[in-house]
N, C-alpha and C positions, 0 to 999 in steps of 0.2 A: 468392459471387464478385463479381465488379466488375460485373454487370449489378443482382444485389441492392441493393449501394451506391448505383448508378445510380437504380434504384427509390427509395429511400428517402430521396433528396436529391428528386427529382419530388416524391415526397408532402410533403415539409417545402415545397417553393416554393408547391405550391396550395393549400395550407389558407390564409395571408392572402387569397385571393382566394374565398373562400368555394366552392372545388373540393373535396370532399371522394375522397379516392383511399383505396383499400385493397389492401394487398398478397396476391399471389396467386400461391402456390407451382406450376410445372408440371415436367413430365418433361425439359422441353427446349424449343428453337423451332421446332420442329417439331409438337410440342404445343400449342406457346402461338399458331401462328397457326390452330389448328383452334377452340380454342377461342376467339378473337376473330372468327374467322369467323360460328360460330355466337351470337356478342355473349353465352357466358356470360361475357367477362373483354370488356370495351371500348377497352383498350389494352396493347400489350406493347413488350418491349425485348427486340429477336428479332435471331440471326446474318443474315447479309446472304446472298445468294443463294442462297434455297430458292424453293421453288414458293408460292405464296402464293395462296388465292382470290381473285376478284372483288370479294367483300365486305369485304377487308380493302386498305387505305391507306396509303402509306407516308407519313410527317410528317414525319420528318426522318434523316437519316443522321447518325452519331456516331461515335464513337474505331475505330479499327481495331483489329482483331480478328487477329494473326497466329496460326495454326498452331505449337502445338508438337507436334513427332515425337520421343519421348522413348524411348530404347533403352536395352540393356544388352548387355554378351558382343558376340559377335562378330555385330553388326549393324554394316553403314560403307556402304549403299547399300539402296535398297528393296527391289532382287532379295534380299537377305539376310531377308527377312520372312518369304521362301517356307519353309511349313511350322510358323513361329513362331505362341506364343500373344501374342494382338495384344485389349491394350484398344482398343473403337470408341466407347464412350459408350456408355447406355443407349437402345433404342429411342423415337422420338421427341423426341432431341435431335439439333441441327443438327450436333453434331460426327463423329456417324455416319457422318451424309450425308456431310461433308464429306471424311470418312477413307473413303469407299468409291469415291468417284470416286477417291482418287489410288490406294488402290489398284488401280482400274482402271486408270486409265492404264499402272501397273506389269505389267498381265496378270495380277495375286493374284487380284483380285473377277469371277469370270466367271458367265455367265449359268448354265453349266454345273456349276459349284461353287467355291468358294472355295479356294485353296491355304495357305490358312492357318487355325490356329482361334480363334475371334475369342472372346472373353470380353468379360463386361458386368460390371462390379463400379460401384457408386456410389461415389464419395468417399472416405466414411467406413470403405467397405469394404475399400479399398485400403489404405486406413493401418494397418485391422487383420490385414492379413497380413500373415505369415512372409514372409523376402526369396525362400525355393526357392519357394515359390508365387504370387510377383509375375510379371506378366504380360513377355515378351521387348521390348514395347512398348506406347507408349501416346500415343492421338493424342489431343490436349487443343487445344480454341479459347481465347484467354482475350487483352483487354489488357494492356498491359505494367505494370509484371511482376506476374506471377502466383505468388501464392500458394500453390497446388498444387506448380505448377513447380519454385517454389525450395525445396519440401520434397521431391520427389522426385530432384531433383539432388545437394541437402546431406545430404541426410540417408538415402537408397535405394542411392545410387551408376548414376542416371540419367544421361542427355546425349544432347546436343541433334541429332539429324539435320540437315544443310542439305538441302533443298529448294528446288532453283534449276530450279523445274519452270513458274512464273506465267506464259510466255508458251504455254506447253501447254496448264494449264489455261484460260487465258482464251479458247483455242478452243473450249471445248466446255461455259465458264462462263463470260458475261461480268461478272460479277458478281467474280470472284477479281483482287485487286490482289496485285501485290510486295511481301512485305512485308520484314523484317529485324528480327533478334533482336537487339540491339547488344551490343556483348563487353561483359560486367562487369555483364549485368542481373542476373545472379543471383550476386552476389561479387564481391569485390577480390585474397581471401587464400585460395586462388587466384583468378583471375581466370575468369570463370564465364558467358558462356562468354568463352575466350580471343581468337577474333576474331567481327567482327560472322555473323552463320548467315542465310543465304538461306534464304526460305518464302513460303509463300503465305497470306494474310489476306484476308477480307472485314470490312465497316462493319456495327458493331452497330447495330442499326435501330429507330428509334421507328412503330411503327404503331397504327394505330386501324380501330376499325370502320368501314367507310364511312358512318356514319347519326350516332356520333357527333356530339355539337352542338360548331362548328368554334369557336367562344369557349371553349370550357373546352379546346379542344386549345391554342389560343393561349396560354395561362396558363402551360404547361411549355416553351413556347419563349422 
């Protein structure tokens, strides 16, 4: 994904400066700041508004991160989820998290039980399923445009939900910005989507350990 990318241009800037980085695969960012907490990984490039320990440091904030709500059939509103099988991401990825507050706000994720059933398929594992066994939706974080996205649109018979929900969530996360999908991120012929889509995004996050030595953080900025 575009966080990878984002890694691997990092490591190409600090090797002239005798920084030596190495990539390090996790579940998610929610993952990856557990693990920079505990300094096995000393930096990441993590979604924006999660919980984050003590031990770990924000460095700099980066591209936004919009929300895609990706449905099928007779989905045209959130209430429409209720009872639907709904991708969240993998546990320990931030896009969970982040699909679990708006289903809250919608009244689906309650403490009580969930009115829907949530599936966890990886990536790969979505591409290799049959269309009757693809998920009613699927909540995905990702920079513009996304890669996943635009194969689930062209190629699944996906579309995009508006979520013009940002001044909701910023009450109960200040961390969530407005974001916006613009028409024709994913196609011209037809046009994909056909007008700009209201959502909500947060800022893809550079962080470090707090103990990290602040010159070699200096090197990737």
């Amino acid at each position: 994904g575009h966080r990878s990318a984002v890694a691997n241009i990092l490591i190409e800037l600090a090797e002239p400066h005798g920084v030596e980085l190495e990539f390090v695969e996790t579940s998610g960012s929610a993952d990856a700041l557990a693990h920079v907490a505990d300094r096995s990984i000393d930096i990441a490039l993590v979604q924006g508004g999660l919980p984050a320990p003590e031990t770990v440091r924000e460095v700099a904030p980066l591209s936004l991160e919009p929300l895609h709500l990706l449905v099928r059939g007779e989905i045209w509103d959130l209430e429409d989820l209720s009872g639907m099988r709904i991708q969240l991401a993998p546990p320990g990825s931030g896009t969970r998290v982040f699909a679990l507050e708006v289903l809250g706000l919608a009244g689906l994720a309650r403490p009580s039980g969930n009115v829907f059933t949530e599936v966890s398929h990886s990536y790969a594992e979505l591409e290799a399923l049959d269309d009757d066994a693809l998920p009613d939706a699927i909540f995905h974080v990702s920079s513009l445009p996304s890669p996943n996205a635009r194969a689930w649109i062209r190629q699944r018979g996906y579309r995009l939900l508006p979520l013009p929900i940002a001044d909701s969530m910023r009450l109960r996360n200040a961390a969530v910005l407005p974001g916006v999908i613009p028409a024709y991120t994913y196609g011209a012929a037809p046009a994909t989507p056909s007008e700009p889509v209201p959502t909500i995004a947060t800022r893809m996050l550079l962080v470090a350990h707090r103990d990290v030595d602040s010159a070699a953080i200096r090197v990737l900025l």
